[in-house]
MISE-983607 format. One record per residue (C-alpha): residue in three letters; z, x, y. Coordinates in nm, 3 decimals, decimal comma. Layout:
N
residuo:ALA w:Z u:X v:Y
...
END
This chain:
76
residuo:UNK w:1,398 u:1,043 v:0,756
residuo:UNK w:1,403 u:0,722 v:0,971
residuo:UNK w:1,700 u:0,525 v:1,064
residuo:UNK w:1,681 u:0,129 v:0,954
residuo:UNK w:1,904 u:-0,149 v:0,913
residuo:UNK w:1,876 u:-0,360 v:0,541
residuo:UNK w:1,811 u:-0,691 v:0,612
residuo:UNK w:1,730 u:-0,872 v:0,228
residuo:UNK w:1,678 u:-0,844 v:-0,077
residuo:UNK w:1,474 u:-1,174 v:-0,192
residuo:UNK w:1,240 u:-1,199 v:-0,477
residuo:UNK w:1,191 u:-0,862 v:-0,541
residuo:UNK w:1,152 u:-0,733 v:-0,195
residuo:UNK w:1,369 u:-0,498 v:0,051
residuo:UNK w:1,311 u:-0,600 v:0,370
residuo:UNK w:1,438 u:-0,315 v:0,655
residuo:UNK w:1,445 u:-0,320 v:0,987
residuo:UNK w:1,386 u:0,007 v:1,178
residuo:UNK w:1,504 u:0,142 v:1,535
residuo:UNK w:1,154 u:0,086 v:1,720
residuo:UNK w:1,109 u:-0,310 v:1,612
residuo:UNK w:0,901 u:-0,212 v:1,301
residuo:UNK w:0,994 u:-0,446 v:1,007
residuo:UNK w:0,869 u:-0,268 v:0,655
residuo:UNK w:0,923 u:-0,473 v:0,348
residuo:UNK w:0,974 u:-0,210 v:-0,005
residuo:UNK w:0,833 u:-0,325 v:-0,377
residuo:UNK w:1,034 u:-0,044 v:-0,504
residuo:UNK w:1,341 u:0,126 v:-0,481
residuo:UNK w:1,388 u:0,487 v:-0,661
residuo:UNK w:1,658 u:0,336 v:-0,922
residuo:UNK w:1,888 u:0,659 v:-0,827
residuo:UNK w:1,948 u:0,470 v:-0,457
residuo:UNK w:2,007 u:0,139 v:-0,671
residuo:UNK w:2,258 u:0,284 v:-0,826
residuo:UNK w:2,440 u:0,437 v:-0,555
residuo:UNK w:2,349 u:0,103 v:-0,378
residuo:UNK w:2,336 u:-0,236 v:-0,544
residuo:UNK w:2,127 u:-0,371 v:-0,256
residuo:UNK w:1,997 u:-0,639 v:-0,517
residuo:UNK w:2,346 u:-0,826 v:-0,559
residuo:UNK w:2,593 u:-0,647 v:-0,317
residuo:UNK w:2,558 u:-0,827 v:0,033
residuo:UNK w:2,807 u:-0,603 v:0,191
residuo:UNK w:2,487 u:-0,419 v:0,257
residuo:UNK w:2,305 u:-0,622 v:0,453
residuo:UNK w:2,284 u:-0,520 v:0,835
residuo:UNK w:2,419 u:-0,157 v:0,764
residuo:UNK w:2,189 u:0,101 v:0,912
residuo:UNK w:2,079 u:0,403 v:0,692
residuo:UNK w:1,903 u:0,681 v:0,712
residuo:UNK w:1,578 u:0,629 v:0,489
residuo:UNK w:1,338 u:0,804 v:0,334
residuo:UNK w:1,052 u:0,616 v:0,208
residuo:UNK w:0,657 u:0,692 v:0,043
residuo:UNK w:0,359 u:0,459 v:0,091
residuo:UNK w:0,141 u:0,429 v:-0,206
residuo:UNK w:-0,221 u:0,354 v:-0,257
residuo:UNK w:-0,333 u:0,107 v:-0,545
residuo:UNK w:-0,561 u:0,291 v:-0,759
residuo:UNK w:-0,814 u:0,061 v:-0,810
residuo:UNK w:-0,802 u:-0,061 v:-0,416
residuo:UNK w:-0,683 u:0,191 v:-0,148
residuo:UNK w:-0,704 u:-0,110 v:0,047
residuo:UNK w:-0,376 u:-0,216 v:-0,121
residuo:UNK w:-0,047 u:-0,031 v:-0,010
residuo:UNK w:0,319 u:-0,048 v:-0,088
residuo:UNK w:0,624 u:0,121 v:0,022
residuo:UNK w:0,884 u:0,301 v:-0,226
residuo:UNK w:1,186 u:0,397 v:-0,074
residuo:UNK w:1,339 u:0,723 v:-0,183
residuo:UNK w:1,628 u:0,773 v:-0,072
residuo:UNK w:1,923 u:0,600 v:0,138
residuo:UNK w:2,175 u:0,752 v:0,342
residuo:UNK w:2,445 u:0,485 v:0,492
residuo:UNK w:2,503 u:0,638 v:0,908
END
């Protein structure tokens, strides 16, 4: 788990920022932590750190290609 702070939500994209400058931007959010978090229309969430647990995932056809998934959320 990492700590970051949830920045936006804009045309289908998370964007966090975590504690050492890194900005990582998620195509996917588990749709348990969308649930517990309506980060897609609730903008009480923006700038609240979290703890977050996230997977990067390879493109099948082009390991070239990689996204982020985040799996969990934990507000600090």
């Amino acid at each position: 788990m990492r700590t970051a702070v949830f920045k936006s939500y804009k045309k289908g994209l998370f964007t966090f920022w975590f504690e050492n400058g890194e900005e990582l931007v998620f195509e996917e959010v588990h749709p348990r932590v969308l649930k517990q978090y309506d980060l897609k229309n609730d903008k009480s969430f923006i700038d609240q750190e979290f703890r977050i647990t996230f997977v990067e995932e390879f493109e099948d056809h082009d390991e070239d290609l990689v996204y982020y998934r985040v799996e969990s959320l934990k507000p600090l």
